[in-house]
C-alpha positions as a Python dict, from the first residue, in 0.01 Angstrom:
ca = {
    (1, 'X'): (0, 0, 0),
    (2, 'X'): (-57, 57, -388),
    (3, 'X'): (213, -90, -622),
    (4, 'X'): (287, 167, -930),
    (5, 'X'): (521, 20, -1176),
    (6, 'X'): (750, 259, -1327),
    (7, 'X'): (1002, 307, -1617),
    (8, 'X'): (1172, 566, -1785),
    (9, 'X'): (1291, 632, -2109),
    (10, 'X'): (1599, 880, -2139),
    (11, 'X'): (1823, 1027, -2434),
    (12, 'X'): (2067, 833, -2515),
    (13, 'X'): (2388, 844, -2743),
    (14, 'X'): (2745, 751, -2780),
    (15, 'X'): (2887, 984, -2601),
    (16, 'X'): (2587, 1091, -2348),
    (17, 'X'): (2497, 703, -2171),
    (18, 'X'): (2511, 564, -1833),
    (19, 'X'): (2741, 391, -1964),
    (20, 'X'): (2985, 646, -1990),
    (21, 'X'): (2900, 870, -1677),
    (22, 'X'): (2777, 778, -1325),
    (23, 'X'): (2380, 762, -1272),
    (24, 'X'): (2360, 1065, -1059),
    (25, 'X'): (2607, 1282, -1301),
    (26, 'X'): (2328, 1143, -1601),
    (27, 'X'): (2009, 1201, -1405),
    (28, 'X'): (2101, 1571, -1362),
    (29, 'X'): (2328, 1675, -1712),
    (30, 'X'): (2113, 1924, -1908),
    (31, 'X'): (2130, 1720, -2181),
    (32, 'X'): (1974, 1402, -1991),
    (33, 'X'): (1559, 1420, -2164),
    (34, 'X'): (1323, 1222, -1979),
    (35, 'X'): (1158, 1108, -2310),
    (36, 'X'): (882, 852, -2187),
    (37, 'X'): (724, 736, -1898),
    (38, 'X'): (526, 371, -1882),
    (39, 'X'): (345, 392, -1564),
    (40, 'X'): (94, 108, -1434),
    (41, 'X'): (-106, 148, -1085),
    (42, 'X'): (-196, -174, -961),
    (43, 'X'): (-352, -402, -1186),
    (44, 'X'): (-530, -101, -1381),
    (45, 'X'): (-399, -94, -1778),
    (46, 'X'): (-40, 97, -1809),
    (47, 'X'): (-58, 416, -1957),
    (48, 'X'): (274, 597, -2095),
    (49, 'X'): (271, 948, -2111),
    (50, 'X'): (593, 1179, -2326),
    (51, 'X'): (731, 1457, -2247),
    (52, 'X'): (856, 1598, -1937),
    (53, 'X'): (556, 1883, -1895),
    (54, 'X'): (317, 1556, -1937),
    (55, 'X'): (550, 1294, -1738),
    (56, 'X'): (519, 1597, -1436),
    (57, 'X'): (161, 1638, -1472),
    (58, 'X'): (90, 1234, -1464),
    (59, 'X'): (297, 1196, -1165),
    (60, 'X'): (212, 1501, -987),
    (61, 'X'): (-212, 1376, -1042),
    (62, 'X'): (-112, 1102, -794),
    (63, 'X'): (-143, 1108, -425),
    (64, 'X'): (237, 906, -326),
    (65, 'X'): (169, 891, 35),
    (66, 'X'): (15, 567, 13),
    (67, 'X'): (231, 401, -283),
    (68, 'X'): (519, 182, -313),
    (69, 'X'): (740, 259, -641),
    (70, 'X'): (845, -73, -834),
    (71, 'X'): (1106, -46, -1138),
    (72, 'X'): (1378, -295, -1284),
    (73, 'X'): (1685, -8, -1179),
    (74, 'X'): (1456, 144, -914),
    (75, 'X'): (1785, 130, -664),
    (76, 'X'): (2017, 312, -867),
    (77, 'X'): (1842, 524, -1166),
    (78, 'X'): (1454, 573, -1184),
    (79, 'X'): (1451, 656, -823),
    (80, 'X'): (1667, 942, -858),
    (81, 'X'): (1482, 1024, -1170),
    (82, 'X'): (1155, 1071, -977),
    (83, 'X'): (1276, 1226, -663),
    (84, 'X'): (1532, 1473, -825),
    (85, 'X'): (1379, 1568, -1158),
    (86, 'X'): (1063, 1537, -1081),
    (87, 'X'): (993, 1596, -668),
    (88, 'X'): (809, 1268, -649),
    (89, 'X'): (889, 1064, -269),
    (90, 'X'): (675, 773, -241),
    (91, 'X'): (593, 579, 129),
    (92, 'X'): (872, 314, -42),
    (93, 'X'): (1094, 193, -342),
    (94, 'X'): (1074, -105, -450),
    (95, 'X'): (1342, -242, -721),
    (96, 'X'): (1277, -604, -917),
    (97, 'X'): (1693, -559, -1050),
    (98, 'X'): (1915, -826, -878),
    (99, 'X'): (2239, -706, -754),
    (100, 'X'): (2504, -963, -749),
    (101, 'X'): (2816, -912, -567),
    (102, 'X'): (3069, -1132, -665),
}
């Protein structure tokens, strides 16, 4: 299985953050731009592609069967970034965040 690192960069302001809304209410507000995407297949150099029309075309260029998705808030924000904005379901997720329950 092929490791592809992944993070997004959003919109953000003072009134328009996860922060003040719930990730899935951000992910899908009209307002919410997916700005920038850093992408990096295996050990090849990471590329980072802007714009949504060029974020879609990037991600949509790679076969996911085969792939494992790997980001920082994979569990609860970039996942639902690239399976509800942008259609992408990789063989796994893979998140390097620790979640502490105290």
């Amino acid at each position: 299985m092929t490791p592809v690192y992944i993070d997004f960069e959003t919109y953000w302001s003072t009134t328009h953050s996860l922060t003040r809304m719930p990730p899935t209410e951000y992910v899908m507000h009209p307002d919410t731009e997916i700005q920038a995407v850093a992408i990096k297949v295996a050990n090849f150099p990471t590329d980072v592609f802007f714009g949504e029309d060029k974020i879609q075309h990037a991600l949509n260029c790679m076969d996911w069967s085969d792939k494992i998705a790997i980001g920082h808030n994979m569990s609860g924000f970039d996942s639902m970034i690239l399976a509800w904005r942008f259609g992408i379901k990789p063989k796994m997720w893979g998140c390097t965040q620790e979640h502490v329950r105290l």
